[in-house]
KENU-654533 format. One record per residue (C-alpha): residue in one letter; x, y, z. Coordinates in steps of 0.001 Angstrom, whole numbers, always signed. Layout:
BEGIN
<atom 'A'; <X; Y; Z>>
...
This chain:
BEGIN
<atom 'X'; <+13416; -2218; -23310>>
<atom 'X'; <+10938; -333; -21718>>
<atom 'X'; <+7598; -1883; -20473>>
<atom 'X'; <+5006; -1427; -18369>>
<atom 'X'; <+4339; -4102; -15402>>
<atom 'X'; <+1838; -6249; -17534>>
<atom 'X'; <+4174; -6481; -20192>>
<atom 'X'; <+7351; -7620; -17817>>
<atom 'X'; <+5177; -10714; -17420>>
<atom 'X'; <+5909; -12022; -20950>>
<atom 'X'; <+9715; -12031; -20399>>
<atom 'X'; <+11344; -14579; -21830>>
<atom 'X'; <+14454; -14277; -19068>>
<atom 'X'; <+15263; -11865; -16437>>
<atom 'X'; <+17114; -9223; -16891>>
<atom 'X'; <+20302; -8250; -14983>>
<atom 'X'; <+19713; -4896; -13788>>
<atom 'X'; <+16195; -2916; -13992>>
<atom 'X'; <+15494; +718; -13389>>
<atom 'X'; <+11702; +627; -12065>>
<atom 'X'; <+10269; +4292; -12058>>
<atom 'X'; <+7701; +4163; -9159>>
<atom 'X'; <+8010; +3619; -5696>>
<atom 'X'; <+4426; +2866; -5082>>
<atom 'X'; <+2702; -1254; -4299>>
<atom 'X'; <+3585; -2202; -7976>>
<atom 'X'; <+6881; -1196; -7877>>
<atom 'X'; <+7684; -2452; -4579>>
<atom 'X'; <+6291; -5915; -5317>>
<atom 'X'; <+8405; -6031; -8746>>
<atom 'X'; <+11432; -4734; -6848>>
<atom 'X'; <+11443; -6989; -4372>>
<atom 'X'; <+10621; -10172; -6305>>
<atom 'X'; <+13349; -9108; -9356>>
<atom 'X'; <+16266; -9046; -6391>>
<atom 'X'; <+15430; -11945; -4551>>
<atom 'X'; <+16063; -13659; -8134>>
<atom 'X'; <+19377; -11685; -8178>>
<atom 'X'; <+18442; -8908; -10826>>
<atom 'X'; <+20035; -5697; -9704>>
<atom 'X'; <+17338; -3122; -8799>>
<atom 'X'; <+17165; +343; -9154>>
<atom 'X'; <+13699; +2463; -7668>>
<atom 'X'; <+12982; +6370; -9042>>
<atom 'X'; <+10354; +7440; -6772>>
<atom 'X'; <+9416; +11268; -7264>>
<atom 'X'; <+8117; +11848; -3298>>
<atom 'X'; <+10224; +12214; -534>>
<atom 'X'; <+9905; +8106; +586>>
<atom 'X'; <+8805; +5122; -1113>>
<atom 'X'; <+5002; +3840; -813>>
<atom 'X'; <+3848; +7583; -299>>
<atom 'X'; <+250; +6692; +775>>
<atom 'X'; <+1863; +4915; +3791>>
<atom 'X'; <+3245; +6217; +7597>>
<atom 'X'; <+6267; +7588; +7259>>
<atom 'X'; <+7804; +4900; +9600>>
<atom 'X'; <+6875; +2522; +7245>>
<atom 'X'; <+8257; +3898; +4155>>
<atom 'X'; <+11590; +4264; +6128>>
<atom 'X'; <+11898; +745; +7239>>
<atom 'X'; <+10971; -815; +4072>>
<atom 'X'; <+14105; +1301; +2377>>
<atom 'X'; <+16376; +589; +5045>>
<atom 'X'; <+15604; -3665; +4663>>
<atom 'X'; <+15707; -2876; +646>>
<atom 'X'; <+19152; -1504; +794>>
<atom 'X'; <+20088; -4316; +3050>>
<atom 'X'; <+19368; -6325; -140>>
<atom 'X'; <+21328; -4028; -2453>>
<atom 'X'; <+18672; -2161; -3921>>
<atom 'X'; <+19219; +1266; -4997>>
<atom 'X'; <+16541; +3240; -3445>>
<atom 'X'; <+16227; +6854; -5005>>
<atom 'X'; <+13857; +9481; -3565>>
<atom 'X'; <+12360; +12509; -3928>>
<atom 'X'; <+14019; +11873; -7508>>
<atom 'X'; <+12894; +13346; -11082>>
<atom 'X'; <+13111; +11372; -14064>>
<atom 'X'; <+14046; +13573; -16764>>
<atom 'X'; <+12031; +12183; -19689>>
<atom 'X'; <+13350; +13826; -22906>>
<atom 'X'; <+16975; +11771; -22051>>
<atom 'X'; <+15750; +8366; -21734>>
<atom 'X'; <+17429; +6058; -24143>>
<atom 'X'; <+16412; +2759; -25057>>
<atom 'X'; <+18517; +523; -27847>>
<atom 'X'; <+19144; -3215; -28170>>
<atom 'X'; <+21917; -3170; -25255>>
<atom 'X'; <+19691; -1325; -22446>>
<atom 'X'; <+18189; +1597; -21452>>
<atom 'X'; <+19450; +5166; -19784>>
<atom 'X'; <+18514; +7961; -18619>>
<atom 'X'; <+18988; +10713; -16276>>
<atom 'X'; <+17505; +11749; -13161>>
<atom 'X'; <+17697; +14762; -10675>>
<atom 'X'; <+18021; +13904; -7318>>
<atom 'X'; <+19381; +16802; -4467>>
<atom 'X'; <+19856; +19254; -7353>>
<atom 'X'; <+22382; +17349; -9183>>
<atom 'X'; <+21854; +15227; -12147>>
<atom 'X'; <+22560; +11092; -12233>>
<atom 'X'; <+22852; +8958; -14844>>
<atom 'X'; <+21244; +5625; -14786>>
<atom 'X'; <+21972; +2274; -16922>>
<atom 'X'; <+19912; -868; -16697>>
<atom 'X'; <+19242; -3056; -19078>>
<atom 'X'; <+15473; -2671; -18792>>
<atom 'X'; <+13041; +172; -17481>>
<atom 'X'; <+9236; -769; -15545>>
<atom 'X'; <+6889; +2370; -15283>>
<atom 'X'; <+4994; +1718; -12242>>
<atom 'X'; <+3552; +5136; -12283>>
<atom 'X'; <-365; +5982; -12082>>
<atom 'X'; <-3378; +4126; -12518>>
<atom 'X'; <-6389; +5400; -14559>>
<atom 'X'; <-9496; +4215; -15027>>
<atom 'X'; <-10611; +1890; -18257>>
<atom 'X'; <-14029; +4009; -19497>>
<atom 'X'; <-12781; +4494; -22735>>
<atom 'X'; <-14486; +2789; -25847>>
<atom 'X'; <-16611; +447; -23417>>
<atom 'X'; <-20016; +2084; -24911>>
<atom 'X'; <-20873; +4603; -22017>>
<atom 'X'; <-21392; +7543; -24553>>
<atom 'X'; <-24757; +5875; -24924>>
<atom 'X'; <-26189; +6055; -21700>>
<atom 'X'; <-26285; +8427; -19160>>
<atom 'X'; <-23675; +7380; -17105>>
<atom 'X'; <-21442; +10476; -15965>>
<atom 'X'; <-17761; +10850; -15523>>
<atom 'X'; <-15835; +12538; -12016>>
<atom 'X'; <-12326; +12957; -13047>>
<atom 'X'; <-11442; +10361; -15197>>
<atom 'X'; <-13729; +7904; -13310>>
<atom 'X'; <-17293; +6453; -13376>>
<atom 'X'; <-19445; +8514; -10674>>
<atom 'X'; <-21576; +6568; -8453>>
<atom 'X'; <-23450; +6563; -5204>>
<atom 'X'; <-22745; +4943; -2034>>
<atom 'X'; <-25026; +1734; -3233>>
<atom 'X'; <-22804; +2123; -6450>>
<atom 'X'; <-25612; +2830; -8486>>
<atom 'X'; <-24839; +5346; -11715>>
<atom 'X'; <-26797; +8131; -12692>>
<atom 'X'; <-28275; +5970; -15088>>
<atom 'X'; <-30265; +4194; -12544>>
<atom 'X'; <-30038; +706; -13894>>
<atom 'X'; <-26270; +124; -14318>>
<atom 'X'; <-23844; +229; -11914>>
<atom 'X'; <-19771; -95; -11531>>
<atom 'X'; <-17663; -1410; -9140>>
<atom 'X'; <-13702; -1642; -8742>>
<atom 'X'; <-11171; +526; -10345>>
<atom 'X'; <-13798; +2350; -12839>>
<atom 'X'; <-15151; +4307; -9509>>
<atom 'X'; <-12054; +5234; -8618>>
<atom 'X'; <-10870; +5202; -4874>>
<atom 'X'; <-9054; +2362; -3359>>
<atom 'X'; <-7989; +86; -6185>>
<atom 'X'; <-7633; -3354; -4850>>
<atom 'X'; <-9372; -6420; -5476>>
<atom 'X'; <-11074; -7152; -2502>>
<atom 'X'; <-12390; -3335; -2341>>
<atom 'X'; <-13920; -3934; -5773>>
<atom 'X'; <-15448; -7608; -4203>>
<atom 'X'; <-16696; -5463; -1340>>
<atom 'X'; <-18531; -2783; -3774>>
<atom 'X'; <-19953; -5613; -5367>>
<atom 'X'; <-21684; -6847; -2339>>
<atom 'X'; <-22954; -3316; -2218>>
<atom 'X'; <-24337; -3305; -5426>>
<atom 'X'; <-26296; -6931; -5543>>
<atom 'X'; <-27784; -5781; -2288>>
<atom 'X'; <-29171; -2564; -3542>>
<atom 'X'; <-30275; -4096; -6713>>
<atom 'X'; <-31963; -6769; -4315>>
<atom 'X'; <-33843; -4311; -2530>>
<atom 'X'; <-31818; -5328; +861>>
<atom 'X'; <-30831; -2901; +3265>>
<atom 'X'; <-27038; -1607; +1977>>
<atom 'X'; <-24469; -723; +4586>>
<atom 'X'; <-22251; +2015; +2750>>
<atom 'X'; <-18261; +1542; +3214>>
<atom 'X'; <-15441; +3815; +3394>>
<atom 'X'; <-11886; +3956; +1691>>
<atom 'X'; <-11003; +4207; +5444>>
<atom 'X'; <-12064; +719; +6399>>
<atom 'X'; <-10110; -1025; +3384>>
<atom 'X'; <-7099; -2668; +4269>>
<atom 'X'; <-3754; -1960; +2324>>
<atom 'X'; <-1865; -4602; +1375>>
<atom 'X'; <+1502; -4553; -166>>
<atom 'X'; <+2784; -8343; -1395>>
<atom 'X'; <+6696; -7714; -1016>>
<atom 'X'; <+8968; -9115; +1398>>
<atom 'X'; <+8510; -7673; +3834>>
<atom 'X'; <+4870; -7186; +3503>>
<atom 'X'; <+3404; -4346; +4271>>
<atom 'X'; <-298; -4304; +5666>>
<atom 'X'; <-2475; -1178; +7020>>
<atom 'X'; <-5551; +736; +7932>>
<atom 'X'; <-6916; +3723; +8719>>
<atom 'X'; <-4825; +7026; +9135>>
<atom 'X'; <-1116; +7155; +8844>>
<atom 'X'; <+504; +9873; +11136>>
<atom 'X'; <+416; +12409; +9090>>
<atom 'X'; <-2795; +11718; +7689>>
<atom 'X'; <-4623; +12131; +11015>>
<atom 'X'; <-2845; +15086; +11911>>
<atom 'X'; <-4002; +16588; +8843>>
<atom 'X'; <-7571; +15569; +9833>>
<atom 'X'; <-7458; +17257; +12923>>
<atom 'X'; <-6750; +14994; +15441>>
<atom 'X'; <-4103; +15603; +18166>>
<atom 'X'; <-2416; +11653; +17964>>
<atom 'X'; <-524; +9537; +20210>>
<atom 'X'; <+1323; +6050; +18946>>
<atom 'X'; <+2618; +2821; +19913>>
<atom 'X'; <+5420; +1061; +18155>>
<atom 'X'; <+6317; -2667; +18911>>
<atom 'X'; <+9230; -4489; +16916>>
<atom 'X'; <+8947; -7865; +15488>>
<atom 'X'; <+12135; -8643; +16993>>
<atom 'X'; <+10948; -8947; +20417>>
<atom 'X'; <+8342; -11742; +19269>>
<atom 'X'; <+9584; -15177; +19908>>
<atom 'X'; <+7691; -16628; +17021>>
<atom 'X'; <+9722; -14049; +14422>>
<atom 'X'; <+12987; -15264; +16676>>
<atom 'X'; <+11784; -18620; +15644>>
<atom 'X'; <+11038; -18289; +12289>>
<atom 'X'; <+14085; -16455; +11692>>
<atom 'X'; <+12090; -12980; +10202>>
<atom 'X'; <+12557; -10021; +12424>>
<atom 'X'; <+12739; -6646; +10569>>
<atom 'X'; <+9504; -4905; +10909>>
<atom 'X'; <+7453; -3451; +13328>>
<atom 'X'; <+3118; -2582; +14298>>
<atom 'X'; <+2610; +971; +14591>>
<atom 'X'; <-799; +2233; +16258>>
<atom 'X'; <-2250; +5540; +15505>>
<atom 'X'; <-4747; +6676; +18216>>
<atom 'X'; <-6775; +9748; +19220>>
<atom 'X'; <-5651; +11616; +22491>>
<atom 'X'; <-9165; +12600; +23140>>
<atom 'X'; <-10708; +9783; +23181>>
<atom 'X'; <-8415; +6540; +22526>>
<atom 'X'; <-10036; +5502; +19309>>
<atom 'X'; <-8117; +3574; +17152>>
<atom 'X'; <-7150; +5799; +13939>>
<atom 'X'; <-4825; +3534; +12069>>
<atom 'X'; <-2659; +756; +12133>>
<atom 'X'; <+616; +142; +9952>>
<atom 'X'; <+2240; -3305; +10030>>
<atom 'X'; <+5600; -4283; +7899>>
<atom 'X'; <+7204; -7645; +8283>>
<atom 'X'; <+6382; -10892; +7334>>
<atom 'X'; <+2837; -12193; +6739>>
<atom 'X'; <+1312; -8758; +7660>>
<atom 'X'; <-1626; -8942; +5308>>
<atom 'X'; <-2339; -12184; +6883>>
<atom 'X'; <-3504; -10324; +9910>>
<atom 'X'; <-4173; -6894; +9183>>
<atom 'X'; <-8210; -7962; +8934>>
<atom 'X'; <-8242; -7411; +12798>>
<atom 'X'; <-7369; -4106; +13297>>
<atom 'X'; <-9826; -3255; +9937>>
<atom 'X'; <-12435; -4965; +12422>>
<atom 'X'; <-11563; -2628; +15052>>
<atom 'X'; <-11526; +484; +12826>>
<atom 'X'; <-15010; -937; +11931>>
<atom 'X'; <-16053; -1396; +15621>>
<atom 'X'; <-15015; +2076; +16474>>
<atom 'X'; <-12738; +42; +18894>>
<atom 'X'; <-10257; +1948; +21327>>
<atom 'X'; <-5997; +601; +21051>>
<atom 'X'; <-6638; -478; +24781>>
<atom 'X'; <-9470; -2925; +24120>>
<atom 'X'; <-7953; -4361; +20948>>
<atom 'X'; <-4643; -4132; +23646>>
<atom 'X'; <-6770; -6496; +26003>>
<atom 'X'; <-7511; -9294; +23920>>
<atom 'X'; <-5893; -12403; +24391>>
<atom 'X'; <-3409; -13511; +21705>>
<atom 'X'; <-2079; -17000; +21220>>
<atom 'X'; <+1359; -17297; +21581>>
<atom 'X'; <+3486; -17861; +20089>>
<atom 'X'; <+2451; -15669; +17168>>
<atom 'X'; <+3487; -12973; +15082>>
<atom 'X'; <-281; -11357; +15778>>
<atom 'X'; <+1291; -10596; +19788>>
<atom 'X'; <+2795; -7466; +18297>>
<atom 'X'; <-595; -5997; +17016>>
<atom 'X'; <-1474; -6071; +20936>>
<atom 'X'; <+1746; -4877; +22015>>
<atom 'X'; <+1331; -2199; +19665>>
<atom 'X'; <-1500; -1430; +21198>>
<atom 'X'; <-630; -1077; +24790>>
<atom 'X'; <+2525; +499; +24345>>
<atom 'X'; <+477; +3476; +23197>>
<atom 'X'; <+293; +3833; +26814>>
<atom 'X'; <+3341; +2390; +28192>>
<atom 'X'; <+1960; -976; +29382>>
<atom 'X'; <+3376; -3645; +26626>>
<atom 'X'; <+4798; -6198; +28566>>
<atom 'X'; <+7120; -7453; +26129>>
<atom 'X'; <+8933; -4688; +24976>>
């Protein structure tokens, strides 16, 4: 009754309801695909709003379009373990959410919490390979300490996507090829979240960037202005710019709505570029496309989107 996301693979039929404790990517994805094949969803998510390594805005929107679709969002909500329940009929359990306690029936539970790496019982206690909290330590050419063997993707830690662990692969073949290695960082990888809607970003959220010292200004442009999302019938969602006030850098940039990931490589090629929002503002988009809001976005950091 109670498995983790691998294992919900191997059902043999959907469920009817499911509790999914997590409100990060995997539990997003799973929610969103389990109720558009009618299974009735509930989301635990211990932080004050769902995908917690994303804006703010973001994480609002995408609970305001779940509950559209009858999910039961919960925030900033505790599972209390030592009640969970599981028996040939469901699962239950009870959470605390706004300091009163709820009890929740489904007839199956997903854990979606935490990732850790795999280094157990893969042979490193025979080399010199060293551990950094819970994950294989490398350099920037993802070389170990023992100079010969290196890691890439989840075992490192940091951002654990695929095409982050394809990208520190590159790294590595090129430093064991003696080529010259350009390092990366976690704040040039792309985020993608495969729900609907997607949710695609780079960079610094809001908060983030605040937190890193920079005074911020934003721009915000809404799908629904875009003929081509008028046209294809799509229009929640919105591109959200984070910029620097001192010197209109780009800082991050937060997309939800459909086929976000499918253009989110741009701004990561601005980020890369050390771009400013008005130059990526002043390229010329085709149109119609759903890629006029990035621009938009953009502009209307300083008032000038035409569109809006």
């Amino acid at each position: 009754v109670v498995m983790t996301s691998d294992e919900a693979l191997g059902m043999e039929r959907l469920p009817q309801s499911m509790i999914i404790v997590g409100g990060g990517a995997i539990g997003i994805e799973w929610a969103s695909l389990l109720s558009d094949f009618g299974v009735e969803v509930t989301i635990v998510e211990a932080q004050p709003q769902l995908v917690p390594a994303e804006d703010a805005d973001i994480a609002k929107e995408l609970a305001r379009v779940l509950r559209k679709r009858k999910v039961n969002v919960l925030t900033d909500t505790a599972v209390l373990i030592e009640t969970v329940k599981s028996d040939e009929t469901g699962v239950t359990l009870d959470v605390q959410l706004k300091g009163r306690t709820q009890t929740l029936q489904a007839e199956r539970m997903l854990v979606c919490v935490g990732r850790k790496a795999n280094v157990e019982q893969i042979g490193l206690e025979n080399t010199g390979v060293k551990l950094e909290r819970g994950c294989i330590k490398v350099s920037s050419a993802m070389q170990t300490e023992e100079s010969h063997i290196y890691a890439v993707g989840d075992v490192v830690g940091g951002v654990m996507l695929a095409h982050a662990a394809a990208h520190e692969g590159k790294i590595a073949v090129e430093h064991i090829a003696v080529m010259k290695v350009e390092p990366t960082s976690a704040h040039l990888v792309p985020r993608c979240i495969y729900s609907r809607p997607q949710i695609a970003s780079v960079g610094f959220t809001e908060r983030g960037a605040a937190e890193a010292g920079y005074e911020t200004k934003t721009g915000k442009f809404p799908f629904r202005a875009l003929g081509k999302a008028q046209i294809g019938g799509e229009l929640d969602g919105f591109v959200k710019v984070v910029a620097d006030v001192a010197t209109n850098d780009l800082l991050g940039v937060h997309i939800i709505g459909a086929h976000a990931t499918e253009y989110i490589a741009e701004a990561a090629l601005a980020q890369l570029l050390n771009a400013s929002a008005w130059e990526v503002g002043q390229t010329i988009r085709p149109h119609p496309t759903l890629s006029e809001a990035l621009g938009e976005a953009m502009l209307e950091i300083d008032g000038l989107s035409l569109q809006i």
